[in-house]
C-alpha positions in Angstrom: 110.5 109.6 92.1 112.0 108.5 95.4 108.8 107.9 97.1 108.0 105.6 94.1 111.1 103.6 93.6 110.4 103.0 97.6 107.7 101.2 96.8 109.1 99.4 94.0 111.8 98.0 95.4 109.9 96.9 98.9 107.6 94.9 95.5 110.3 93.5 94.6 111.9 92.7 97.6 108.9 90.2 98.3 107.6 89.1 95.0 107.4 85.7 94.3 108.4 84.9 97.9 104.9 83.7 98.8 103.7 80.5 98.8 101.2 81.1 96.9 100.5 84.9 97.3 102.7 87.9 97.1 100.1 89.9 99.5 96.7 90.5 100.8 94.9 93.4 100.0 92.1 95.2 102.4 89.1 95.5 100.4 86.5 97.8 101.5 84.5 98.5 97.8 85.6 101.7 97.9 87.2 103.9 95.4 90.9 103.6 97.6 90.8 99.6 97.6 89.2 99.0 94.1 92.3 101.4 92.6 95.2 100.1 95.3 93.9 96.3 93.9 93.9 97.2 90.2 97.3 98.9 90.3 98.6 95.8 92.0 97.6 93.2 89.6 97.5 95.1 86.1 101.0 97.1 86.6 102.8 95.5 88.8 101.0 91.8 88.4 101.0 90.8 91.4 99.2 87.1 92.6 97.4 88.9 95.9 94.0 87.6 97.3 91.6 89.9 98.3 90.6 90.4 102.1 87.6 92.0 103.3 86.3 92.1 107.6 82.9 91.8 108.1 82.0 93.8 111.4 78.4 93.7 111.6 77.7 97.3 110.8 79.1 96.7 107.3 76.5 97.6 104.6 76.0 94.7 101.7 77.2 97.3 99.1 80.8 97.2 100.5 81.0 93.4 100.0 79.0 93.2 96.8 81.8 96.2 95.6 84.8 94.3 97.0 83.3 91.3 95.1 82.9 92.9 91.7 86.6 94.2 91.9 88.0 90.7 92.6 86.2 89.3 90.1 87.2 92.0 87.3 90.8 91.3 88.2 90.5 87.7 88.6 91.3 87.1 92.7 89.6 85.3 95.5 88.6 87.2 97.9 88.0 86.1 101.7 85.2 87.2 104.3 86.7 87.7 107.6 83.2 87.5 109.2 83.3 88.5 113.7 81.6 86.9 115.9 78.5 89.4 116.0 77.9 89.1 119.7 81.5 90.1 120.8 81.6 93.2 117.7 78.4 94.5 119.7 80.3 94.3 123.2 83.7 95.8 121.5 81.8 98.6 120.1 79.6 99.4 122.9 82.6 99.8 125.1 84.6 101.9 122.4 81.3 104.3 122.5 80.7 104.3 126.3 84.2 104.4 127.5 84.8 107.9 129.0 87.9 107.2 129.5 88.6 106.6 125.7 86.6 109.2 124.0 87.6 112.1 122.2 85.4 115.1 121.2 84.7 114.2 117.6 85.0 110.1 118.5 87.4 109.6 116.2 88.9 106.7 118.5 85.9 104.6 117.3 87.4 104.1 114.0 91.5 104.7 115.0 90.8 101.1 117.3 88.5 99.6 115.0 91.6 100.1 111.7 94.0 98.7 114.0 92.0 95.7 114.0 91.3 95.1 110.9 94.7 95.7 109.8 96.3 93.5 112.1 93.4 90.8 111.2 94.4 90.7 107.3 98.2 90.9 108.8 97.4 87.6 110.5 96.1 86.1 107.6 98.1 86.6 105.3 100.9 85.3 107.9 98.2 82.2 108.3 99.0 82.1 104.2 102.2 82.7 103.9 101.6 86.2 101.6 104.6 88.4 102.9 102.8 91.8 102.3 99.6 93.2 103.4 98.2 96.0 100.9 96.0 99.2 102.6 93.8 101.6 100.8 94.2 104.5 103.5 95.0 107.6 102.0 97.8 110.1 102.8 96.0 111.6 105.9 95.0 108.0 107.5 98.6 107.1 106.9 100.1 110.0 109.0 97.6 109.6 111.4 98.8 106.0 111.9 102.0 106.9 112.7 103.0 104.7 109.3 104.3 107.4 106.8 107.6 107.3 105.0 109.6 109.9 105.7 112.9 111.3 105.0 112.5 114.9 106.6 114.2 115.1 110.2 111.1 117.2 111.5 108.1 114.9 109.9 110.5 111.3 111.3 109.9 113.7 114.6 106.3 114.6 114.2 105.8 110.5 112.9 107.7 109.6 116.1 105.4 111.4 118.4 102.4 110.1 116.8 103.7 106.8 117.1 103.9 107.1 120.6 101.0 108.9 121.4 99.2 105.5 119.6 101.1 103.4 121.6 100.3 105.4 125.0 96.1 104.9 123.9 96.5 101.4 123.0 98.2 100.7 126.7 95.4 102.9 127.8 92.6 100.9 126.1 94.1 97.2 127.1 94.4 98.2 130.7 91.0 99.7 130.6 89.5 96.3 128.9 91.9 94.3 131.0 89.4 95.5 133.8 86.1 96.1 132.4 85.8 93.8 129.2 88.6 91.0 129.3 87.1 89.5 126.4 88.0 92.1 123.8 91.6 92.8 125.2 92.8 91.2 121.6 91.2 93.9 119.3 93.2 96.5 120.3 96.5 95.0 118.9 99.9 96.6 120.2 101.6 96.1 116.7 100.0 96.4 113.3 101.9 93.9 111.7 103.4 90.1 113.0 107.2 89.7 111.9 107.2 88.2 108.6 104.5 90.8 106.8 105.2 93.9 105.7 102.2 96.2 105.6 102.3 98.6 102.3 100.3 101.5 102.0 100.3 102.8 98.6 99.4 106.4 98.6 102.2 107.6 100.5 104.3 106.6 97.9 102.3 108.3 94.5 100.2 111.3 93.9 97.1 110.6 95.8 94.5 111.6 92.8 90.5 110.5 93.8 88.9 112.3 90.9 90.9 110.7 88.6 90.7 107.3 90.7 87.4 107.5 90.3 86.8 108.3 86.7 89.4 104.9 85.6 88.1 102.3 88.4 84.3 103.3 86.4 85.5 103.0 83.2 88.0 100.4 83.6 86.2 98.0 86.2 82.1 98.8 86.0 83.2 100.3 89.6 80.2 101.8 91.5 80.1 104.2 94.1 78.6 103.4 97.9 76.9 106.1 98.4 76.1 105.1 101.9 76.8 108.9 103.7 76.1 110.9 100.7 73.8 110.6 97.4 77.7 112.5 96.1 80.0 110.1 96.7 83.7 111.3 97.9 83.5 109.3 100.7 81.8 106.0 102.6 81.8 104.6 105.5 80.1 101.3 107.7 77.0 102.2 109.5 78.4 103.4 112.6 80.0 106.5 111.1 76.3 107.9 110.9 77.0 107.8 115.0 80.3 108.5 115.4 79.9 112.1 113.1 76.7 112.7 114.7 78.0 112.7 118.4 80.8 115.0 117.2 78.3 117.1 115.8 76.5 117.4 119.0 79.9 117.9 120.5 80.1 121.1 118.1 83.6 119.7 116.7 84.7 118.0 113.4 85.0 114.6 112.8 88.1 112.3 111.0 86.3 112.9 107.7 85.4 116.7 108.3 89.5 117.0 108.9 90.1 114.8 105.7 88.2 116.6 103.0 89.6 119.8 104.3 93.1 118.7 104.2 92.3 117.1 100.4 90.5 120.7 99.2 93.4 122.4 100.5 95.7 120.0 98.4 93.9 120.9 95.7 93.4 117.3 95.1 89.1 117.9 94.8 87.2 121.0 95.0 85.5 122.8 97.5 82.1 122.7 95.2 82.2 118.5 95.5 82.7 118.5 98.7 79.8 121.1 99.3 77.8 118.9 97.5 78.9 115.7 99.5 77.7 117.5 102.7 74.4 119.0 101.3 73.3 116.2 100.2 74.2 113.9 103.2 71.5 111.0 104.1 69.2 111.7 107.6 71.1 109.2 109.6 68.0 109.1 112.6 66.7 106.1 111.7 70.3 104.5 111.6 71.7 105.6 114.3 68.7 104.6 116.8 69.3 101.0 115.7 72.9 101.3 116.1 71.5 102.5 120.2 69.2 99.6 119.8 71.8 97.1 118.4 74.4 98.1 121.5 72.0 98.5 124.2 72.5 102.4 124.5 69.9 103.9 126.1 69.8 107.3 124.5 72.5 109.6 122.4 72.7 111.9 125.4 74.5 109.4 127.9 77.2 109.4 124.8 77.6 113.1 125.5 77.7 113.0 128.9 81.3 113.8 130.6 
């Protein structure tokens, strides 16, 4: 109950304080954004325009889904569309940067969320919507450093990984500072500008993806991007088919591997889905070698190398 009259009150603390929004909220046409937006207007009826990035590696499901929820519930929604040219240098460098990578390249997608975030945080500034609305779930939360807590050991634990997010982001602009100028901006020190305040709802309530799932399908004609999977638990842009391949290779687990696992021990979905999410995973080979196409990568193996 605390956790939720949190939430409540930092609604009501900025509701009707917009100029013509209360917030943004990140769309991604997933199950986690189509829920967060449908919450937002039908129980708490909030006036919030959608906001979606496009990235170049995005696949046309995740707009055409980000499209049919705004239209079910009766908000614009914006196309933050990247320059293509720089998105191929920023993500060449995030992949070929030694002295960024991490075993299961997870820091592909920790830099690339900080982006995105801050780029709907700008917007909505450019708007005047005081909140910015996130679909990440519980896990992505801690692992932002952006949990609510009230327990002197996790403000301890939340403190360090603030820090330790701080130290890679220093890392990465000194890095680009040298190497790739150009792109010094997409790795943001702060998530938010003062004068937004960035809400991520499932911290704050029971985080519950079956039974997301099941209402945003009855109650919006939602439908799944099955864009890793034919059994759809999870989705991700094209690069993901990379990213978890190279950590594969690597013989370690990736950000989603880590996720599922901390969700099945939750008991928030079962082992068998999850099972069935990996066995019936898409062959990624012809993806991936035009992702090593698109970025001028020579081969997977000089990703590998130390």
């Amino acid at each position: 109950m605390l956790l939720k009259n949190v939430f409540e009150d930092t609604i009501n603390q900025h509701k009707g304080k917009g100029e013509k929004y209360d917030g943004v909220v990140m769309m991604s046409g997933g199950k986690d954004s189509a829920y967060l937006a449908c919450t937002l207007r039908r129980k708490y009826g909030l006036r919030l325009i959608g906001f979606i990035n496009d990235i170049h590696y995005e696949y046309n499901q995740t707009f055409e889904g980000a499209e049919n929820i705004c239209r079910k519930l009766d908000m614009p929604l914006h196309v933050n569309k990247f320059d293509e040219d720089v998105m191929r240098r920023y993500f060449r460098f995030l992949f070929t940067s030694k002295e960024l990578k991490d075993g299961g390249f997870g820091h592909i997608c920790n830099y690339c969320g900080r982006f995105m975030i801050r780029a709907a945080a700008d917007f909505a500034l450019e708007h005047g919507a005081p909140m910015v609305f996130s679909g990440h779930n519980p896990e992505q939360v801690v692992g932002m450093g952006e949990s609510f807590e009230t327990d002197p050991k996790r403000i301890v634990k939340r403190e360090a990984i603030r820090e330790m997010i701080r130290e890679s982001v220093d890392k990465a602009r000194k890095i680009s500072s040298e190497k790739a100028p150009d792109i010094i901006d997409y790795f943001p020190e702060e998530l938010f500008p003062d004068g937004v305040k960035g809400v991520f709802m499932y911290q704050y309530f029971p985080y519950k993806p079956m039974e997301m799932i099941d209402y945003i399908t009855k109650e919006m004609d939602w439908k799944p991007m099955k864009t890793m999977s034919s059994t759809y638990i999870a989705s991700g842009c094209k690069l993901a088919h990379l990213w978890s391949y190279l950590a594969y290779r690597n013989k370690t687990v990736n950000y989603v591997d880590k996720e599922l696992s901390e969700q099945v021990r939750k008991g928030v979905i079962s082992k068998k889905v999850v099972k069935e999410f990996y066995e019936n995973a898409y062959d990624s080979t012809e993806i991936i070698n035009d992702i090593l196409a698109d970025l001028k990568i020579d081969s997977i193996e000089t990703l590998l190398e130390d």
